[in-house]
C-alpha positions in Angstrom: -1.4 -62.5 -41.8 -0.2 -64.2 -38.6 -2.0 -64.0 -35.6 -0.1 -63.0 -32.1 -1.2 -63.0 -28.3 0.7 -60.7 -25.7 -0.1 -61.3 -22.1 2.1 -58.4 -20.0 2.1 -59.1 -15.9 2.1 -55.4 -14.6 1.7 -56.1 -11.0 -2.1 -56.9 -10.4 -3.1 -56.0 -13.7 -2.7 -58.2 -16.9 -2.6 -56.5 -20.1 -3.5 -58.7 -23.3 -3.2 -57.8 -26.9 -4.6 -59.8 -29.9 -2.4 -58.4 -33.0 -1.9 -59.6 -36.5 1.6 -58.6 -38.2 1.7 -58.3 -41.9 5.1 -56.9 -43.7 6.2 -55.0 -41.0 3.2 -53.6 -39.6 1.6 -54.8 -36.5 -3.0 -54.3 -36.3 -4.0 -54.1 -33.3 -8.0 -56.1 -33.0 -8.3 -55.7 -29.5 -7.0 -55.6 -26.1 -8.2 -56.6 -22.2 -7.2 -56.0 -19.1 -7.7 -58.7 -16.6 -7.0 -58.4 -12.7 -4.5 -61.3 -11.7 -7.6 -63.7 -10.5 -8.8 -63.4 -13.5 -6.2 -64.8 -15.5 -7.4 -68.4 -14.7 -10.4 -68.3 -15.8 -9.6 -66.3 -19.3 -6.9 -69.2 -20.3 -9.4 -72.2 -19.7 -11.9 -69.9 -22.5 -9.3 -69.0 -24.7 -8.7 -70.8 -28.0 -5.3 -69.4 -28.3 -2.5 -72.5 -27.9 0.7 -69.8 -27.9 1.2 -66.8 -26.1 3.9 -64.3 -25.7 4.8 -63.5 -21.9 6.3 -60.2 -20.4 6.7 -60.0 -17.2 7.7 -57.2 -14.8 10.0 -59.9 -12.6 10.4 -58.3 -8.7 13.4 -60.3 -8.0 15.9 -60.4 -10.8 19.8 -60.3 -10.9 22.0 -58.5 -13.4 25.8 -57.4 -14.0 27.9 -56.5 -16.3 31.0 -59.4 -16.8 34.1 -59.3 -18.6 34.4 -62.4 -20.5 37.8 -63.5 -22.6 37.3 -63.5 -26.0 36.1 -67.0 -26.9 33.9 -68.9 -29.9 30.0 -68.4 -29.7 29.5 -71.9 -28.6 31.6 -71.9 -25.4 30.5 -68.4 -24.5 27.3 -69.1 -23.0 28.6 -72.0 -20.3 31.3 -69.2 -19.5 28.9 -66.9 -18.4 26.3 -69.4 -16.6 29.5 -70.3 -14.5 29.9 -66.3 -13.8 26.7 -66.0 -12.7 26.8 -69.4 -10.5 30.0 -67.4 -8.9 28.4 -64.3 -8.5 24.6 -64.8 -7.4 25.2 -68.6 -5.5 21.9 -67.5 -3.7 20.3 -68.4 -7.1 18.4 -71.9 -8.3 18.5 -73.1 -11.6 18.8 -69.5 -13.0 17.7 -68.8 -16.0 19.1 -65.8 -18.2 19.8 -63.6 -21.3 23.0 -61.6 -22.1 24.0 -59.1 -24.3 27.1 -58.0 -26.2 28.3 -54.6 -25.7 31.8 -54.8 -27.2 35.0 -54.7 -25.9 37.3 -53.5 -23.7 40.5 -53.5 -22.9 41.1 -54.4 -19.1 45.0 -55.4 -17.2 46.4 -55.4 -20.9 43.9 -57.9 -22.5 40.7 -57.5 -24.7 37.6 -58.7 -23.3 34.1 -58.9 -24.4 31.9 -56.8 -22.4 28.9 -58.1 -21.6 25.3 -57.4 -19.5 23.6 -60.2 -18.2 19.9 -60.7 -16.9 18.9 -63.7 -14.3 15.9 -65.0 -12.6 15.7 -67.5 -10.0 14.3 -70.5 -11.9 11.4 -71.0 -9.4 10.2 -68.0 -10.2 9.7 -68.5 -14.2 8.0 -72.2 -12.8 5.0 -70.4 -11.1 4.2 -68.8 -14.7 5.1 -71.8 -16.3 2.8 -74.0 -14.7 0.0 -71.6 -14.4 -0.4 -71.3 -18.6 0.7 -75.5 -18.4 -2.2 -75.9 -16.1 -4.5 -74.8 -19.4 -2.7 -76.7 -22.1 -1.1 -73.3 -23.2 2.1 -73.0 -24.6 4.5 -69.8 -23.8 6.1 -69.1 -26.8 8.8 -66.5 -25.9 9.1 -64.9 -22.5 10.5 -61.6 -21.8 11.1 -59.1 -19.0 9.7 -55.6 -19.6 12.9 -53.4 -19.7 14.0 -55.7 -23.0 10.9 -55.3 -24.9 10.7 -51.6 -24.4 14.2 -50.7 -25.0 13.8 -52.7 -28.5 11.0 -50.6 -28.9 13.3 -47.5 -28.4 16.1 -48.5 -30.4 13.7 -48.0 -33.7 14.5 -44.7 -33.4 16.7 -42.5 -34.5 17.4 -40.3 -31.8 18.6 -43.2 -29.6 22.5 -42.8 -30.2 25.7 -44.2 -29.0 25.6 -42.1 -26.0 24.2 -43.7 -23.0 20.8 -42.7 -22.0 18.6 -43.7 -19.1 15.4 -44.7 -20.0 12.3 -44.3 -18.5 9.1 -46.5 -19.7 5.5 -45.9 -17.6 2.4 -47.7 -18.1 -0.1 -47.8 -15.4 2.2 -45.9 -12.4 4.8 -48.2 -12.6 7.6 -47.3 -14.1 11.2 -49.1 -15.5 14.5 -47.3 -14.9 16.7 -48.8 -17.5 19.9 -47.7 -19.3 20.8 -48.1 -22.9 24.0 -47.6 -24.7 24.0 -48.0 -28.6 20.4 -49.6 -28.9 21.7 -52.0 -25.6 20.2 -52.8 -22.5 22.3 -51.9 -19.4 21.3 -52.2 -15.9 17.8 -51.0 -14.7 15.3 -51.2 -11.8 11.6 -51.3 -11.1 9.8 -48.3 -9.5 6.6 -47.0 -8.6 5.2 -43.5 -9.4 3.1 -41.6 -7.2 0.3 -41.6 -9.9 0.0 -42.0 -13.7 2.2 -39.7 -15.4 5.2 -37.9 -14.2 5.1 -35.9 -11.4 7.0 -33.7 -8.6 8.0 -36.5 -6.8 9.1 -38.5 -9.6 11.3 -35.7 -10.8 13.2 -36.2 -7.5 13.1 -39.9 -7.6 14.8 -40.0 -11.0 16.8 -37.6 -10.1 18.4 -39.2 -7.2 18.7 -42.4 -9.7 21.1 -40.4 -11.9 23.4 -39.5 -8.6 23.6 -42.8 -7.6 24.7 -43.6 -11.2 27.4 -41.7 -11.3 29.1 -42.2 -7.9 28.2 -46.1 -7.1 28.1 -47.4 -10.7 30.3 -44.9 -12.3 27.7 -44.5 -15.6 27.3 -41.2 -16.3 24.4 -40.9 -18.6 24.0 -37.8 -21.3 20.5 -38.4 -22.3 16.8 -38.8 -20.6 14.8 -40.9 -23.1 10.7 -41.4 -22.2 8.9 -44.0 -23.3 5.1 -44.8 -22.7 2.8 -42.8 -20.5 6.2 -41.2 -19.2 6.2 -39.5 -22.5 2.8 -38.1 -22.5 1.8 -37.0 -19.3 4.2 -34.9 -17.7 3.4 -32.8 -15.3 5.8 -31.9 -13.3 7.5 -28.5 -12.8 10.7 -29.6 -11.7 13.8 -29.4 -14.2 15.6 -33.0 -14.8 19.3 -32.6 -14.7 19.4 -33.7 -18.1 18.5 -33.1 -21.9 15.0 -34.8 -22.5 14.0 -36.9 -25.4 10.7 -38.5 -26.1 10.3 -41.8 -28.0 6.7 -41.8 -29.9 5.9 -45.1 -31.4 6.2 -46.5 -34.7 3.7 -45.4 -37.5 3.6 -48.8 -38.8 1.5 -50.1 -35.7 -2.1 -50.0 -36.1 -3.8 -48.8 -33.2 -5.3 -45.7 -31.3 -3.0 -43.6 -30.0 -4.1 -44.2 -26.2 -4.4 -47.8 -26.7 -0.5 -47.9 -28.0 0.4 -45.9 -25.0 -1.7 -48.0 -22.3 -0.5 -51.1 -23.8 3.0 -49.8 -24.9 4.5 -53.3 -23.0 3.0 -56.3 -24.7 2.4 -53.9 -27.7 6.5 -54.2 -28.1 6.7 -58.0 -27.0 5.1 -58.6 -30.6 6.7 -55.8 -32.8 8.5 -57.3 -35.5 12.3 -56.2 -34.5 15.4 -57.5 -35.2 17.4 -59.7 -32.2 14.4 -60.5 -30.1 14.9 -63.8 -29.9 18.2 -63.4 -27.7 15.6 -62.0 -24.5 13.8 -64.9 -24.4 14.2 -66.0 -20.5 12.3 -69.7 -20.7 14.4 -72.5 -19.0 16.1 -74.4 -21.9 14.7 -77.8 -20.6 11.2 -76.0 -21.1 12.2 -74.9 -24.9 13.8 -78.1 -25.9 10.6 -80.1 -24.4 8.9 -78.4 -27.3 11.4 -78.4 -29.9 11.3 -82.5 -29.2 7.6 -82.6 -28.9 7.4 -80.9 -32.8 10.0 -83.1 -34.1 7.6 -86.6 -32.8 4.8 -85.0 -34.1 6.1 -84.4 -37.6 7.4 -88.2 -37.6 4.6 -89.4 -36.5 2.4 -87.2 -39.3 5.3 -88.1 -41.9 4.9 -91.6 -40.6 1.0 -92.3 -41.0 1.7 -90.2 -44.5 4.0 -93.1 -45.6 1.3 -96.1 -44.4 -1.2 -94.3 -46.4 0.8 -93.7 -49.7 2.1 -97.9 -49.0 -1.6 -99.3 -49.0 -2.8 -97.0 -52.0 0.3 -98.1 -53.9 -0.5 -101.6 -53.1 -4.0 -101.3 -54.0 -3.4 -99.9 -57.4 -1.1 -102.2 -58.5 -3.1 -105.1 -57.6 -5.8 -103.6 -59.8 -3.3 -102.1 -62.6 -3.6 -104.8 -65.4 -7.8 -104.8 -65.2 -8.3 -101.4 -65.4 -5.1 -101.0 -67.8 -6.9 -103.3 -70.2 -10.6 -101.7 -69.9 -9.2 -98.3 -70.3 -7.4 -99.4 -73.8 -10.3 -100.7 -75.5 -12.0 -97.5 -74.0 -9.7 -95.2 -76.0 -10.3 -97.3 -79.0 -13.6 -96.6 -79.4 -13.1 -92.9 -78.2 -11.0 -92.3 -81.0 -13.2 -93.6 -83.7 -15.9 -91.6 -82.0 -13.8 -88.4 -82.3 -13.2 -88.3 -86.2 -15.9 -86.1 -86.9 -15.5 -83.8 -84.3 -11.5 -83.2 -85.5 -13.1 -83.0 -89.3 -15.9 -80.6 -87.8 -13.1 -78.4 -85.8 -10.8 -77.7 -89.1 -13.6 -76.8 -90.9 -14.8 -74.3 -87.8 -11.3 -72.9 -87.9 -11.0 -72.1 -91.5 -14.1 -70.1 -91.1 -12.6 -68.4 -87.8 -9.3 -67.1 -89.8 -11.2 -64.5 -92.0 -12.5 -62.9 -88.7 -8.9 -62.8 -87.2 -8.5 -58.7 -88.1 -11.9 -57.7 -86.7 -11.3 -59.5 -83.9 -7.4 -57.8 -83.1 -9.5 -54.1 -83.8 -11.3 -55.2 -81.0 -8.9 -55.9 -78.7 -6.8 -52.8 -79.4 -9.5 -50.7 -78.7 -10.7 -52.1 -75.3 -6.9 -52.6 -74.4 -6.4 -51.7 -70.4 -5.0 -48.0 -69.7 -1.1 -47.6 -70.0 -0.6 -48.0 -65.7 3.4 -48.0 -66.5 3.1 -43.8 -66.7 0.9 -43.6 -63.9 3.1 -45.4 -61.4 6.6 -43.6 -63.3 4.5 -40.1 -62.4 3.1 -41.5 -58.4 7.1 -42.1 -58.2 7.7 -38.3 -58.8 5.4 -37.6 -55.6 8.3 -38.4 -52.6 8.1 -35.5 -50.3 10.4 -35.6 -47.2 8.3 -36.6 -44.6 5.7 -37.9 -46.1 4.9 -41.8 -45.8 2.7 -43.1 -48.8 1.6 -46.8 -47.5 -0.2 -47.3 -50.2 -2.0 -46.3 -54.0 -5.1 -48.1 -55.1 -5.6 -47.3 -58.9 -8.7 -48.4 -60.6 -10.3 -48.2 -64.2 -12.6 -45.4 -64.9 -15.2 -46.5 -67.8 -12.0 -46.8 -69.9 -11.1 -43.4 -70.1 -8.7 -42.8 -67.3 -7.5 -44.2 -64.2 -8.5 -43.0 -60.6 -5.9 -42.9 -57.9 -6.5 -43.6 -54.4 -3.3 -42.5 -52.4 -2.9 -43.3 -48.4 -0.4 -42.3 -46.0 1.0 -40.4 -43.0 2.9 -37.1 -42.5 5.4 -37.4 -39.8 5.9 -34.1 -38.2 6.8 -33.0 -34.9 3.6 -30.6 -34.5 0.6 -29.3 -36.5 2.6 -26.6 -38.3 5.1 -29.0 -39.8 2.3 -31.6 -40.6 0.5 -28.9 -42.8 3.5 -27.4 -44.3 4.6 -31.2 -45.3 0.9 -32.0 -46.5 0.6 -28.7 -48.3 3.9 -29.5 -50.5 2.7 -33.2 -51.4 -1.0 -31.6 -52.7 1.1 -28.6 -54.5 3.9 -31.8 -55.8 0.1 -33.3 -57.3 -1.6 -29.9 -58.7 1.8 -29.2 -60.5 1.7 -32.8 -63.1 -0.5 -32.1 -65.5 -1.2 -35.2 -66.1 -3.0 -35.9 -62.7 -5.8 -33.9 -61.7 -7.2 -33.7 -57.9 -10.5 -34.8 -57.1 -10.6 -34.5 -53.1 -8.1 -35.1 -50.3 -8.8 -35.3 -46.6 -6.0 -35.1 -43.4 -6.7 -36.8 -39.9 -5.2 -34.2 -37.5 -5.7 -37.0 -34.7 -3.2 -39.6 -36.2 -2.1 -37.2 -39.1 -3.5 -39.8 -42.1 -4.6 -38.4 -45.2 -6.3 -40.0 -48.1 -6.2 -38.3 -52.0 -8.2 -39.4 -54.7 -6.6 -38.1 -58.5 -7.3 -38.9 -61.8 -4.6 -40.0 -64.3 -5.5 -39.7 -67.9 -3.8 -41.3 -70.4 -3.0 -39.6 -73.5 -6.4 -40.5 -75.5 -7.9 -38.7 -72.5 -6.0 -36.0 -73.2 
């Protein structure tokens, strides 16, 4: 299990999140929230080396540019030129893009593309402050790009182009997203945690000035974070609403997943994160060179070591060599009787040979092939099994322990769905239900069955 630190800058709070991720799910241990003074004092304590940075950036630059159709390797000094032409207010920017297709535009196709930038000074405050401790940033990311990668897990997030809405803490990100893509967004503050009245009107006025000064016309309303569960307003949005719940596979409290929704989905294993990582290349190509001299210089001293031990045993070879001959000599005199004493022992041993197979036949292990064939006849829509425990019972039979989550939409659905895995278990005969149990907080369920083989039987 790997180890992973999140550190999310949400104005003056900082949100950090010790997590470990193992085959696709993410366990929470624990979380802190620091005030920004604070954070100086936690880095020169902490034992962790690498961190993973979001940061809710004030002053950032974005666009979307229409770039000719060119190889991957040229693409990237295309569009740093863009940007130089387009923000020359900026210093040493630093940026991610993403690929939304193509278009056709005055007769040619061209690659359509949204780009992110941040005044390099800027990412050198944060830089120097974890450098000051010895700490390495691993990856560092606005907000909007770890939420929407969150998002675009589910399902429900389509083609269509949605604005997004992700809350933690009263501050909220306004971001678009078109086919699990990040399009341009901006940085709010609500009146309060949760959505309210005034917020209704906010975002409201957000989708107007959409559609008449950057002609996106959004179909979809997609909440994400304390946005999604607190909503309290009586207002009507102008459009269809559709909240995001987290994964199942993330190991936490619900309220801590919601309060810490930001560096929660800085760490989630998802595909493509790597291409939101803002750091300065200088500052990721330090390290990359830094690795490469340290695994020289470990390969190196390796090498000395494996020279001088060579050295050393050859110079000692032919003494030892000679010792160790007449050594065997007199081992192997020494072991005639005990070969002579050993045939003898094993003729006696082969007239036992069919008690001992009787024996083993009868304490042979229960047949676990059928038990796992009939556990495979148990997929109910709906119904996540993450794992089965089965154990021996006294020989007899084997004990089941199943664990999983029903994902439902409300309580009704959950029991209905529980109800038809318990009636899918009563129905084999050849499983028999000791107990079962449902969490109506985080809709888990444990069942214990027994399996008995056909001697049982």
């Amino acid at each position: 299990m790997a180890r992973q630190v999140a550190i999310s800058f949400e104005n003056e709070l900082i949100k950090v999140v010790y997590a470990f991720s193992n085959r696709g799910n993410l366990l929470i241990e624990k979380t802190l929230t620091l005030r920004n003074e604070e954070l100086d004092g936690f880095l020169s304590r902490e034992n962790t080396s690498n961190f993973t940075v979001v940061y809710n950036f004030k002053s950032f630059y974005e666009d979307i540019l229409l770039i000719p159709s060119v190889r991957e390797q040229y693409l990237k000094d295309i569009i740093a030129s863009e940007i130089k032409k387009r923000f020359p207010e900026l210093r040493n920017p630093s940026f991610f893009y993403t690929i939304l297709g193509e278009k056709l535009h005055e007769g040619r196709i061209m690659k359509e593309i949204f780009v992110f930038a941040v005044n390099g000074e800027d990412l050198s405050g944060i830089i120097n402050r974890f450098g000051r401790y010895n700490k390495k940033i691993k990856r560092l990311f606005p907000s909007a790009f770890t939420l929407i990668h969150l998002a675009s897990l589910s399902d429900n997030l389509k083609d269509e182009l949605a604005l997004c809405i992700a809350e933690s803490g009263g501050n909220a990100a306004l971001f678009f997203a078109r086919n699990k893509k990040l399009l341009p967004f901006r940085l709010t503050k609500f009146s309060e945690k949760g959505i309210h009245n005034p917020d209704i009107q906010n975002i409201n006025m957000t989708l107007n000035y959409c559609r008449q000064t950057l002609k996106l016309n959004p179909r979809l309303i997609i909440l994400i974070g304390e946005a999604c569960y607190r909503y309290y307003s009586d207002i009507d949005l102008t459009l269809p609403v559709l909240c995001i719940m987290h994964p199942s596979n993330i190991i936490a409290p619900g309220e801590t997943i919601i309060e810490f929704i930001t560096p929660i989905s800085a760490i989630f294993p998802a595909a493509d994160m790597e291409e939101g990582n803002i750091l300065p290349e200088n500052y990721k190509n330090f390290y990359s060179r830094k690795k490469i001299i340290g695994y020289c210089t470990t390969l190196f001293l390796i090498l000395s070591l494996f020279g001088l031990g060579y050295a050393w045993v050859k110079i000692s070879e032919t003494s030892l060599l000679r010792n160790k001959i007449e050594s065997l000599r007199s081992d192997i005199k020494g072991l005639e009787p005990v070969y002579n004493n050993y045939k003898i022992r094993q003729g006696q041993l082969q007239g036992l040979a069919p008690l001992i197979n009787i024996v083993n036949s009868a304490g042979s292990a229960q047949d676990f092939q059928k038990a796992l064939i009939i556990m495979e006849q148990l997929r109910i829509k709906n119904v996540n099994i993450h794992s089965i425990h089965i154990n021996n019972e006294k020989g007899m039979s084997l004990v089941l322990y199943i664990r999983g989550v029903i994902i439902s939409e409300g309580f009704t659905d959950m029991q209905n769905n529980y109800q038809a895995l318990i009636a899918a278990i009563k129905k084999n005969k050849g499983i028999e239900l000791l107990s079962d149990r449902i969490d109506l907080k985080d809709k888990s369920f444990q069942i214990e069955a027994r399996y008995k083989n056909n001697k049982a039987l």
